[in-house]
Structures are given as structure tokens and as C-alpha cells.
N, C-alpha and C positions, 0 to 999 in steps of 0.2 A: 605876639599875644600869648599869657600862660593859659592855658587849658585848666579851669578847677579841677580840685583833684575829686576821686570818684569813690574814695578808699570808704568814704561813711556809710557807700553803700555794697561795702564787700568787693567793690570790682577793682583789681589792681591793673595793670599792663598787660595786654595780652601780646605773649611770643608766639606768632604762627609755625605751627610745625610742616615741616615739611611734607608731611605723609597729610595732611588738610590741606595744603597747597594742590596735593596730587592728586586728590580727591576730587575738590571742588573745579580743576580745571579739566579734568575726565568727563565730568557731570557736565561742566561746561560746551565739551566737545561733543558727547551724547546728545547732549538736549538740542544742540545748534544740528547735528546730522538729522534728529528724526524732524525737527521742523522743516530741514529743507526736503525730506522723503513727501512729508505729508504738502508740500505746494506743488510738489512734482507728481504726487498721486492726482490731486486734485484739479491739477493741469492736464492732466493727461484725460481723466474721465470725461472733464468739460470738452475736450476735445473728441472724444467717443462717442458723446450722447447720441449725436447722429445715426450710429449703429442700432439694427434694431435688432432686440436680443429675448431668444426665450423667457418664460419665467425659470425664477432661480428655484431651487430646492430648500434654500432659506440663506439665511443672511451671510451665515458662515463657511458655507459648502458652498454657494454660487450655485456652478452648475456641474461641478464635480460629480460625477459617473454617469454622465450623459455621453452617449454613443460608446461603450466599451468594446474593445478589441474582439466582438462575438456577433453572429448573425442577427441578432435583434437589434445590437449597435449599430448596425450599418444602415437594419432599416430606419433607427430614428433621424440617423444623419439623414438619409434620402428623407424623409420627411422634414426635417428644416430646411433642408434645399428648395423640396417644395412648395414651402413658406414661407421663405428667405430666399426669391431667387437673384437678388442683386448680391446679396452676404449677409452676415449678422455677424455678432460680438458674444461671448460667453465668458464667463468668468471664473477660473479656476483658484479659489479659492475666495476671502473678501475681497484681495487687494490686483490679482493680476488678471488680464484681461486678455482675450484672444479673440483677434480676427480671422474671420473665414471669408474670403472672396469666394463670390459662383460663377457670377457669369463673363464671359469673356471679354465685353466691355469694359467691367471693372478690374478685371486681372490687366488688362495690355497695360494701361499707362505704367503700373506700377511693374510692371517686365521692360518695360522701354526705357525707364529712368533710371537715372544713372546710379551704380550702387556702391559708387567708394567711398559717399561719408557713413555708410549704415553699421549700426551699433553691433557686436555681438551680441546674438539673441541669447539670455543664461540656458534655454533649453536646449541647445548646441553642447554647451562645457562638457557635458556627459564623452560627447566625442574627442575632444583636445588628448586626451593623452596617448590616443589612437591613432586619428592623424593628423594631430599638430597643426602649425598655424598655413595650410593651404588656401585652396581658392576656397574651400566653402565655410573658413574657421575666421579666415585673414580680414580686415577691413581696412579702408584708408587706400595711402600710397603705396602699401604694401601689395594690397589685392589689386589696383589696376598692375602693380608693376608686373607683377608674377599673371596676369589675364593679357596682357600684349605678349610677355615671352613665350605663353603657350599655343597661342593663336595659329603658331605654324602647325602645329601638331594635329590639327583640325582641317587643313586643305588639302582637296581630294585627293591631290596626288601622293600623300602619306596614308589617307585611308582607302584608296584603291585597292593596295594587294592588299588588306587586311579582308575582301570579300570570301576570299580563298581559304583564309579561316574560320569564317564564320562556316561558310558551308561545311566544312571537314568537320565541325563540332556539329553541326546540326544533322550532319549525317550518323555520326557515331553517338544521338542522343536517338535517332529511327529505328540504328540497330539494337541498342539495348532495346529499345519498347518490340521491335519484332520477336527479339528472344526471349523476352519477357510474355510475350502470348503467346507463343510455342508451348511455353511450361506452362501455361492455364491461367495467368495474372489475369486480372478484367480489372481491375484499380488501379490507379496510380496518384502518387500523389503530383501534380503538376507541377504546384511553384517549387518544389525538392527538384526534379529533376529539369526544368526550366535552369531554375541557381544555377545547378553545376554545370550547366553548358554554359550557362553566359560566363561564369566563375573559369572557366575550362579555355573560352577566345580571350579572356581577357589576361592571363595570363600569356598565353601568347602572343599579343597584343603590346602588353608594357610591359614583360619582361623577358620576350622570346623564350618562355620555357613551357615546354609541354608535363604537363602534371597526370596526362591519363586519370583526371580524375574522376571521370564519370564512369569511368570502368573498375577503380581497386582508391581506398580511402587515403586520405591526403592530409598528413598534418598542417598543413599551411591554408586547404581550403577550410578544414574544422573549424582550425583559429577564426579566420574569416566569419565563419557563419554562427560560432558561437559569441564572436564580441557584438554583432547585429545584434543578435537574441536580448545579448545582456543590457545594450543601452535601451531597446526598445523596452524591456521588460522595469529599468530603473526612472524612466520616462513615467509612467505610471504610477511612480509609487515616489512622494514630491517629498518623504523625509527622506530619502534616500540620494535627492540632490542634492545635499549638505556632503561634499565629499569627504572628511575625517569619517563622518558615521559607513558612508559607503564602502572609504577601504577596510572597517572591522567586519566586513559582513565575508561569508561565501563565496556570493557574486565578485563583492568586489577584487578577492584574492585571483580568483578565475578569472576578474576581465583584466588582473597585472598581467596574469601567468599568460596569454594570450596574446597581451601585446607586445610580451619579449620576446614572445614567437615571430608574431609577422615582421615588427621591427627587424629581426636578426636576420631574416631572410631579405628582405628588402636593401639592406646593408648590404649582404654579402657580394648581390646582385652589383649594387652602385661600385662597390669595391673590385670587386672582379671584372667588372665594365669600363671601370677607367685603366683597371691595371694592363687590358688587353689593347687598348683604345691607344695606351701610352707608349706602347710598346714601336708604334705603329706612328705614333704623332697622333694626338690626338684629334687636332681638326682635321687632318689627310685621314686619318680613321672614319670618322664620321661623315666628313664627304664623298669617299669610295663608300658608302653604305648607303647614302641619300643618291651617289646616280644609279647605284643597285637597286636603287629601290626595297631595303629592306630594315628600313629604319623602326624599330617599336619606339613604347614610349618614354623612357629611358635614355635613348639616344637621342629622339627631341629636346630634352631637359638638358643632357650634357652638352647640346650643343648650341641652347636657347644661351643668348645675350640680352640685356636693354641696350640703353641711349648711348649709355656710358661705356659699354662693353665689356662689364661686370655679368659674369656668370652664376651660374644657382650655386649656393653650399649642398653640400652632402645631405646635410638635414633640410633644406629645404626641396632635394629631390624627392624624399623619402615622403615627407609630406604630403608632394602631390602625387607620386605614386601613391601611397597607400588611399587617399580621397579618391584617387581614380578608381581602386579596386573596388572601395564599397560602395560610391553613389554607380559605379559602371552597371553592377551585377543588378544590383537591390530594385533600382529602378527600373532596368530591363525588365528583368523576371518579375516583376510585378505587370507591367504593363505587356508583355507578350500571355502570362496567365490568364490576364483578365481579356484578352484578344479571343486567347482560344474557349473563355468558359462562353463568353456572350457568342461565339463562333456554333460551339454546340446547343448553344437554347435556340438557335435562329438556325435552322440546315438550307432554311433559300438563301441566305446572306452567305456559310460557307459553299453553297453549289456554285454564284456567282462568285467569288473569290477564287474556288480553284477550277473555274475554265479560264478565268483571265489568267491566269500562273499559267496554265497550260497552255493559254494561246501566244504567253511570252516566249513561252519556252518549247515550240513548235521548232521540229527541225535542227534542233543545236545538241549539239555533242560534246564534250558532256551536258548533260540537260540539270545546268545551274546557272541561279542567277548571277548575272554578271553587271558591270560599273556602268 
């Protein structure tokens, strides 16, 4: 059939160019992405509603600078906990939402189930260039594979001699604070000197090296505590999770210059660990070390297998080393801090605390705690 022609009214053949081609299938792609965003928002809220959540600050802010990083922050949190003591939801911005579990009924299931389909959460990314794709970064088949090859690294008989350094650090963090009131100090900052003891076992821990760092300053623990600072500090500040803008900034040149720090030492370690290891054979290395009983954590990785009998790469040593380094520290020193502060508001909770210490430790020589 002929088409009439159209020319009487000015319109001839249109030739589609290719740059309108390219347009409209862009526009096509855009449109079809934010449509599936906005079922995937709307799915996700319906699913939320359940949560019950402060009011917002207004529509666009959520709940944006509720509870900030300062003593008034902490009281508002204690106060939604006290309002919320099952959990509530808040909203950090219009569109992204945040769970808060309280209480411990509602934390276990979700500690007990199983966690290899779980998504990476985007406010994690901030850590990826840190410590790469480990247990705490990894999901899927990846994370259970690498959660069963470390599993040895956690049976007592690997964390037994590690008591021996906890105490030697916890001793030389006594005598700094003795000598430290000699010279008339009456303050201290806690979690500073809490960090660098745990910062101090844990280096000898997974990487058998003593850093003295609680006694004279350490470029490897600086790095350490200033790549904390900085993701804690870009956590905070949500155009700054856009990483292009993040590496034009300061910060973000300091948290490169940081992690070519740790990284190079981490390396060196793994490099100079296999080269001694090989020297020697490397499983006969490692096994004369595991009946010595003097294996850190480093050596569990080199000598961790799966199903298949495939061994970690280089970079995936490094990974969970360097995840070990900062959830090891960060976490400790947070939770022995908040030990000792509620220890001093309460002096009959520490009276009873340290007659039991001393009645464990009645009659033993030396008078430390042992396995």
C-alpha cells in the first residue's frame, strides 16, 4: 500500500540521525532506571512501615542531625531507646532509611541468620579501598568461603598464647599511666591510650611485630588511626560519599596517602612471610610453627585452605588482615572504654570486680590472668 504523500504540508522523509538515536535511547534507559528505583523505594517503605520512627525534621532532611557525634547526641539516642525499646527506623535524607535494633530479642534472629545473600551496605564503600573485599566488605560465596577458612584462627588453641600478650601490653599501658602520675598527670584521655594497647596486641597478634608503640609514635599505627578518623568523619558528611568529589578534597588525598601506607606494610609482611616460610617449605614451615604453638594471624591465612584446596592470594591476605586491624582495635577500645567509664561512676560495681580479679588471682605467680 502507497503511503500519500505529506509534502503539502511541508513534511518530507525524516532521516533519523544518529546522535537522536542516542539520545532518545539514553532517555529511554534513564527513564526505565528511575522507574525501577522509585518500585524499589516504594517496596522497600511498604515494608518498613512496621518500624516506628521519630518525627522527621521535615520532608527533606528526615531525620538528619539527630543524635550527632557530641554528648547531647548520645543523650537523644538514650532517649529513643527509651521510646523505642524494641528499635525504630529514621531517615537520612527523603529517600534512605535506617534501622536501629534495641533490644536483644530483636537483635538475635537477625545475628543467627545466615549472612551470605546480604547486600553490601553503600555506607561500608567508604572502607573498600582500605580493606578491600574481606569478611566485613565480601558477600555471597565469597564471604562464607573466606568465614570457614578463618574459622581455624579463632580455636583456643591459636588464641591461648596470645593471653601472654595481651597481658605484656596491658602491663606496659599500667606503666606508662604510673609514670604518667609521678609527673603530676591527673587526666587522661582513655580511648587514646586504650587504642594503642589494643593497636600494640594486635600487631603482635597478626603480624608478630612489636611496634613499641605505646611508648614512641609509629607510622603504621598513625595511619591506622587516622584512616578511622577519616571515614568516621566522611560518614557524616553524605556529599562527600560521592567518591570523584571525595578524592578532590584533603581528606580524601590523606585517606590515599594512608592507605599506601598500611597497604605497603602489610605486603611487606605477607612477602617476607612467604619468602621465609619457603625457604623452609612452606607447609613444613607452618606446621613446625602450629606445634610450637606460635602461629599469629598471618600464618593462619597462609596456611588456610577451602574444599578444594585452593589457598588465599596475596591480596586477599591483606584484606583480612588489614579488616582484622581496624574492627580488632576500634571495637575493643570502644567497649573496654566504656567498661572503665561506667566502672568509675559505679565504685561498688568496681570494688566487686576487683576482689573477684583478686580472688582469681590469689596465690599465682606471676599474678596474671591465665586460659
Amino acid at each position: 500500500m502507497r503511503w500519500p504523500s505529506l509534502s503539502w504540508l511541508g513534511l518530507g522523509p525524516v532521516v533519523p540521525s544518529p546522535w537522536l538515536l542516542l539520545l532518545l535511547a539514553t532517555a529511554s534507559w534513564l527513564g526505565a532506571r528511575v522507574l525501577v528505583w522509585i518500585y524499589t523505594f516504594c517496596k522497600t517503605a511498604w515494608r518498613l512501615r512496621c518500624f516506628p520512627q521519630p518525627p522527621r525534621r521535615n520532608w527533606f532532611l528526615g531525620h538528619v542531625g539527630l543524635g550527632p557525634p557530641t554528648e547531647q547526641g548520645m543523650q537523644e539516642v538514650t532517649q529513643l531507646v527509651a521510646a523505642y525499646p524494641q528499635g525504630f527506623m529514621v531517615w537520612l535524607g527523603p529517600v534512605v532509611p535506617l534501622i536501629s535494633l534495641c533490644h536483644p530479642d530483636v537483635v538475635r534472629p537477625v545475628l543467627n541468620a545466615s549472612a551470605l545473600p546480604w547486600p553490601r551496605d553503600p555506607g561500608f564503600l567508604a572502607f573498600l579501598p582500605w580493606l578491600g573485599d574481606g569478611l566485613l566488605l565480601s558477600a555471597g560465596a565469597k564471604w562464607g568461603r573466606h568465614r570457614r577458612m578463618l574459622t581455624p584462627a579463632f580455636h583456643f588453641s591459636i588464641l591461648k598464647p596470645y593471653l601472654k600478650i595481651f597481658n605484656d601490653s596491658v602491663n606496659t599501658m599500667h606503666a606508662k599511666w604510673r609514670r604518667l602520675m609521678a609527673e603530676g598527670v591527673t587526666r587522661l584521655d582513655m580511648f587514646e591510650h586504650i587504642s594503642l594497647m589494643t593497636l600494640d596486641s594486635l600487631l603482635k597478634c597478626v603480624f608478630s611485630f612489636d611496634s613499641n608503640c605505646q611508648e614512641k609514635p609509629s607510622e603504621y599505627i598513625a595511619a591506622i588511626v587516622e584512616l578511622s578518623a577519616l571515614v568516621a568523619k566522611r560518614h557524616q558528611q553524605p556529599l562527600l560519599h560521592l567518591d570523584f568529589l571525595y578524592q578532590l578534597t584533603p581528606d580524601g588525598r590523606r585517606f590515599r596517602k594512608a592507605c599506601r601506607l598500611v597497604h605497603a606494610f602489610t605486603d611487606a609482611v605477607i612477602r617476607e612471610r612467604r619468602r621465609s616460610l619457603l625457604g623452609q617449605g612452606l607447609d613444613d614451615g607452618l606446621q613446625a610453627k602450629a606445634k610450637a604453638k606460635t602461629l599469629d594471624f598471618i600464618d593462619v591465612l597462609l596456611l588456610a585452605k577451602d574444599e578444594d584446596g585452593k589457598v588465599l592470594s596475596d591480596q586477599d591476605i591483606r584484606a583480612e588482615a588489614d579488616t582484622f586491624m581496624f574492627e580488632g582495635h576500634d571495637t575493643t577500645a570502644s567497649g573496654l572504654s566504656w567498661v572503665l567509664y561506667n566502672l568509675a561512676k559505679h565504685p561498688q560495681h568496681q570494688e566487686r570486680c576487683r576482689q573477684e580479679v583478686r580472688e582469681l588471682l590469689r596465690d599465682r605467680d606471676p599474678q596474671e590472668v591465665e586460659w
